[in-house]
Structures are given as structure tokens and as C-alpha cells.
C-alpha positions, 0 to 999 in steps of 0.5 A: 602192320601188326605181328601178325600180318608180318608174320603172314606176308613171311610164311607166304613168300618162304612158301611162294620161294619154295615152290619156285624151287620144287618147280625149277628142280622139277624142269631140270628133271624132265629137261635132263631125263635123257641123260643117263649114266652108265651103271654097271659094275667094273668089268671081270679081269680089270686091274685095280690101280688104285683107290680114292675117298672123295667127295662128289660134287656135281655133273655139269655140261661140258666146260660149263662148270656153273650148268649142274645136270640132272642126271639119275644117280649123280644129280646131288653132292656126296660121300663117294669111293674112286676106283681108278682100273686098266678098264675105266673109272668107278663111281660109288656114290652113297646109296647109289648104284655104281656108275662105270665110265669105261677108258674109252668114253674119257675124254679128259682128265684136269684140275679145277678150282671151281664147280656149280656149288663149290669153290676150293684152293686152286686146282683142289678138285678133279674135273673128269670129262666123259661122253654118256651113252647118246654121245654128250660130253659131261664133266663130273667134279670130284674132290679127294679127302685123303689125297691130292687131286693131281694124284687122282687126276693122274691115276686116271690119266694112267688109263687113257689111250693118249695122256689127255690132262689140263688145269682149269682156272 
């Protein structure tokens, strides 16, 4: 085979791999169009608690930390701010709309080691389990920068009627 045809048989399957992947990330966009976050801002009157830098990881299904969702505004890794209030849980993500979990839709708050694209010391990242409008419960993955994820993980805890924490391998 020359250099050439080589070189062909290269760009044609680096072509036909990215089509694969436009396509699948395409599927998972029409699969999850119905799942949508609750953008909003934090509600008049609710308390600061406290503040984390985080990096945000992904939305998987629920106790299926390898599932990533497709949800608008939540679909990529990120630069995040964590607000933790009396009222619920703020998000904002770079360039996104804030993304407001209210206490109430909370199910779960726990430490995890391992989400869909990243893995980290044990018990490194935040695993926050919250229920979207239609009822499904979701876990986001947050990994704090400048605190420990039992100090996030317990902020939030804090807020919720009934202390629902836990540590996932």
C-alpha cells in the first residue's frame, strides 16, 4: 500500500469515527429532550449558607454513575459556583443559566468516587440526587476545588427536612 492510500484509508475511518460520535450525541439529545433543569434564580429572602468553587461533572440517572444525560444546560463538564441556601441548591455553571434545585426536590446528598468521565480519590466528588420537574430522579457529580467534599456534601445535608446522606464506592 502506498503513502498515500494510507494516508486515505486514515482520514476515512477518522471521518466515519466522528460521524459515529455526531450521531450518538445527536440520539442522546432527542432521547433526553424531555428532561429539563430547573433554571431559576434563588428565591427572595433565602439565606446564604455558604459558597463552593467546583468543577462540575455530569447529570447521570439515578445510581447509574456511567448514564450521562443530556440535559440542557447541564449536558458538559465545567467551571461551576455551589451555592448552598435555607431555600435549596444553586448552580452556575460557565455560561449557563443558573440552575435552582429547591430543598424539597432533594433526595440525596453522598460522596462518591467515581462518575461517567471521572474517577478521583475515594470519596473526592459530591453526588447530589434531586427529582426534575416530571418526577425523575437524577444525580449530578460536583468535585469541589477549594474544600472537601464531605464539607460540601455536608453543607447540603444542612438543608434538608431529614439528614439523607451516604457514601458510594
Amino acid at each position: 500500500m502506498t503513502r498515500e492510500a494510507a494516508l486515505g484509508v486514515m482520514v476515512a475511518v477518522t471521518i466515519a469515527l466522528l460521524g459515529v460520535l455526531v450521531w450518538a450525541w445527536w440520539r442522546r439529545t432527542r432521547r433526553d429532550a424531555a428532561l429539563v433543569a430547573p433554571v431559576g434564580e434563588i428565591p427572595a429572602g433565602a439565606a446564604t449558607l455558604s459558597a463552593f468553587p467546583t468543577l462540575y461533572v455530569a447529570t447521570t440517572r439515578h445510581d447509574e454513575p456511567l448514564e450521562r444525560l443530556a440535559i440542557g444546560g447541564l449536558a458538559f463538564r465545567s467551571r461551576s459556583d455551589v451555592t448552598v441556601t435555607d431555600a435549596g441548591v444553586a448552580l452556575d455553571l460557565t455560561g449557563k443559566p443558573r440552575v435552582f434545585v429547591a430543598a424539597d426536590r432533594i433526595e440525596l446528598v453522598a460522596q462518591a468516587t467515581v462518575a461517567i468521565d471521572r474517577v478521583v480519590e475515594p470519596e473526592g466528588l459530591v453526588r447530589l440526587a434531586w427529582r426534575l420537574d416530571d418526577g425523575t430522579v437524577v444525580d449530578s457529580y460536583l468535585r469541589p476545588q477549594d474544600a472537601s467534599a464531605r464539607a460540601l456534601a455536608d453543607a447540603v445535608a444542612g438543608i434538608l427536612p431529614t439528614t439523607q446522606t451516604g457514601t458510594d464506592a
